[in-house]
Every structure is written in structure tokens, then in C-alpha cells.
C-alpha positions in Angstrom: 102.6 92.0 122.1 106.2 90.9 122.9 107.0 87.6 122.0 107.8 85.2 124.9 111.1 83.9 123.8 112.2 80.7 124.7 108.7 79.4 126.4 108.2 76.9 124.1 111.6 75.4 123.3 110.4 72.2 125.4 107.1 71.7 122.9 104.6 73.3 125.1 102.8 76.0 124.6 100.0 78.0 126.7 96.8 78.2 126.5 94.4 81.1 127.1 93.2 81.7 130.8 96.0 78.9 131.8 97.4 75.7 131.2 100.3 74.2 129.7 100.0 71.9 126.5 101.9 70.1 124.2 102.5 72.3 120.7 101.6 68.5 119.0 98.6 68.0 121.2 94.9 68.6 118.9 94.0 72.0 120.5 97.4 73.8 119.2 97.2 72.6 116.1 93.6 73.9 115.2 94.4 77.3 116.3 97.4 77.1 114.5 96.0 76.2 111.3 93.5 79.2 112.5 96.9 81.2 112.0 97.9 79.6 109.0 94.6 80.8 107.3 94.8 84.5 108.5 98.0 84.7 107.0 97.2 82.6 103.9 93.8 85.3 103.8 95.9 88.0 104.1 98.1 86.7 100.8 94.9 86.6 99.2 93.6 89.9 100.2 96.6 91.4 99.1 96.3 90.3 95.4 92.9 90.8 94.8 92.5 93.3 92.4 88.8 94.2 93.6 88.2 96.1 96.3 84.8 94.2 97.4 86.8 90.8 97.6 89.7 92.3 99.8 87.0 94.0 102.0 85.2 90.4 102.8 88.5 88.8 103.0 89.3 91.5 105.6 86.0 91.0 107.9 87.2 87.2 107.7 90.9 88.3 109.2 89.1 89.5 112.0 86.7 87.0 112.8 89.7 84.6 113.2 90.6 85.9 116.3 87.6 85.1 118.2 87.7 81.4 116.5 91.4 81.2 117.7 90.5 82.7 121.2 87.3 79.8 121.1 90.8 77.2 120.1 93.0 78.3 122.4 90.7 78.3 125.6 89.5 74.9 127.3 86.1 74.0 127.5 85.8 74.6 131.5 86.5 78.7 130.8 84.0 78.7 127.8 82.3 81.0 130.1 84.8 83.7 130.7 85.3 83.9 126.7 81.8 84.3 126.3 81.9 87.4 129.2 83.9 89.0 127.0 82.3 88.7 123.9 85.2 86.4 122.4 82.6 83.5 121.3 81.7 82.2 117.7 77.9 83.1 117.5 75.1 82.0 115.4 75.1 85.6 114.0 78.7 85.7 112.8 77.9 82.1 110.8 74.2 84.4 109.7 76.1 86.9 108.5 78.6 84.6 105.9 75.2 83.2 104.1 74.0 86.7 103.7 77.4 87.7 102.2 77.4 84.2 100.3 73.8 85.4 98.7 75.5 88.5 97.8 78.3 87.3 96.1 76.3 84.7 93.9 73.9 88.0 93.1 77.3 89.3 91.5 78.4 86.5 89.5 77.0 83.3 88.5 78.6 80.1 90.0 80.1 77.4 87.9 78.7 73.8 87.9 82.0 71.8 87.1 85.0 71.0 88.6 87.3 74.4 89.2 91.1 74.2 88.4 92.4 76.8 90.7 94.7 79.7 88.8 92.3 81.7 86.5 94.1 84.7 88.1 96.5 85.3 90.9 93.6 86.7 93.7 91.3 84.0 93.0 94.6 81.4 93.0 95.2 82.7 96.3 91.8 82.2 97.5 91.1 78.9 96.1 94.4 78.3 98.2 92.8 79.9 101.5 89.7 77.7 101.3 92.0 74.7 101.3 93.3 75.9 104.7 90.0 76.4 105.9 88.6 72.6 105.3 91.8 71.7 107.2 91.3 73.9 110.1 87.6 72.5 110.3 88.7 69.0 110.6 90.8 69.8 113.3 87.6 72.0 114.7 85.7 68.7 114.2 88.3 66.5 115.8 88.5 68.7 119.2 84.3 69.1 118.8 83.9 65.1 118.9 86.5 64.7 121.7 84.5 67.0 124.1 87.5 69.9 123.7 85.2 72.4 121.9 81.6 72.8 123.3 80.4 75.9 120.7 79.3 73.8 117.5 78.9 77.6 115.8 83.0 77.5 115.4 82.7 74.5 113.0 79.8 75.8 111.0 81.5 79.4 110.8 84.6 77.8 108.8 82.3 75.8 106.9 80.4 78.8 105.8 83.4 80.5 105.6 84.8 78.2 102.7 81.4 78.2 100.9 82.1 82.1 100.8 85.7 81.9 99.7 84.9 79.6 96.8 82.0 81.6 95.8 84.6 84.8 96.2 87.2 83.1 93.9 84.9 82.8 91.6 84.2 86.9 92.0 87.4 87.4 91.8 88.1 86.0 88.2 85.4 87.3 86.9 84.5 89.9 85.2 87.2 92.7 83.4 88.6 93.8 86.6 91.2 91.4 86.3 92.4 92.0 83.1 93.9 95.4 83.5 
């Protein structure tokens, strides 16, 4: 995709299916911090040192864009996103408590505070969750202004920072790490 250069100069940006906004207005600014996780995700998936963490970290990535789509599109053409499949679903936020059940099968979870830092993957995930609970306020903020009909978008990154701290806790565990 070539970059539209110099569209934005004057603090608006555009939204999917049309419409002009300003970059500071709510809507930009959760699908940016959408953005901000992918990327911070991608950090993470990169220093992972086991395969099974990069792989969920990976099925995360990809989600994203369909929560960004959901973020970037105004409630009156919900129904052209959903046409084309681009909608948060109660089966996508399903399928992060099955993977939250698996991880916890793998490792045991800790019942105290967690300093993040144990090792560099986990760090980095620990630092991805943090993005997360940022993007849902933002989620929450455009849900409780009538801006985001699909409640599933704010309980998908809520799940989805339940299964990066279980994951950081994967990751750190275990002898993997060590070598």
C-alpha cells in the first residue's frame, strides 16, 4: 500500500468507507494504539525464544486488523464491515479463553505481584499487555460514546491481555530460556 503523503499534514486523517477526522479525535487514537500494539507484539514475538509463544503472538498480529478495521470505521457502515467478514466476533474472543486454558495447562500461574523482566521475551510481553489495557480504554471510551456498537472488540483485548500475561509467564519459564 503506498503511503498517501502529505494527507494528513492538516491533523486529519480518513477513515475507512469515508470521512474526514481529526488525528486527536477518540476514534484515531484507539486504532492507533491498535497499531502501537501490533508493532509492540511483533517486538515481542521476535524475542521469544519459544516457538509456541511467537506462534500465539502471531494469530494476535492478525486479529488486530479486523479490530483496527472495527476502529477505523463509523458505527453507520458497521454493516458493510460485517459483509465482509472484517468484525470482532464472539468466536475470535472464544478462541483466546481456549488458548488461555492451554497456556495455564503448560505452566502454573503465579499468585503475587509480577516485576516484569525475568527474561527479555516475557519483558517484552509484559510490555505488550500494557498497550493492550490502553487500547481497551480507548475501545471503552468510543463504546460508551455510541462510536463502537460491537461490545466483542472490548472483550477481545481484554481477553487478549489475560492471554499475554499468562504467555509471559510461559515464556520465563521453564529451561528454554536459559540457553
Amino acid at each position: 500500500m503506498k503511503p498517501n503523503i502529505g494527507a494528513g499534514d492538516k491533523g486529519q486523517t480518513s477513515l475507512l468507507y469515508g470521512g474526514r477526522v481529526s488525528k486527536n479525535s477518540p476514534r484515531p487514537e484507539a486504532y492507533g494504539t491498535i497499531d502501537e500494539l501490533n508493532s509492540t507484539l511483533g517486538l515481542a514475538k521476535a524475542l521469544c525464544v519459544r516457538q509456541y509463544s511467537r506462534e500465539i503472538l502471531d494469530r494476535i498480529q492478525k486479529d488486530l486488523g479486523i479490530v483496527a478495521a472495527e476502529l477505523a470505521t463509523e458505527p453507520m457502515y458497521h454493516d458493510r464491515l460485517a459483509e465482509h467478514g472484517w468484525i470482532v466476533t464472539a468466536e475470535m474472543v472464544k478462541k483466546l479463553e481456549q488458548c488461555i486454558v492451554d497456556i495455564e495447562s503448560k505452566v502454573s500461574m503465579p499468585n503475587v505481584f509480577i516485576i516484569p523482566g525475568a527474561t527479555v521475551g516475557a519483558a517484552a510481553i509484559d510490555l505488550a499487555r500494557a498497550v493492550v489495557r490502553r487500547a481497551e480504554r480507548r475501545v471503552i471510551g468510543l463504546m460508551e460514546s455510541g462510536e463502537l456498537p460491537n461490545e466483542n472488540v472490548a472483550a477481545y483485548l481484554n481477553r487478549t491481555s489475560d492471554v499475554l500475561f499468562a504467555l509471559a509467564r510461559y515464556e520465563e519459564a521453564g529451561e528454554e530460556h536459559n540457553a
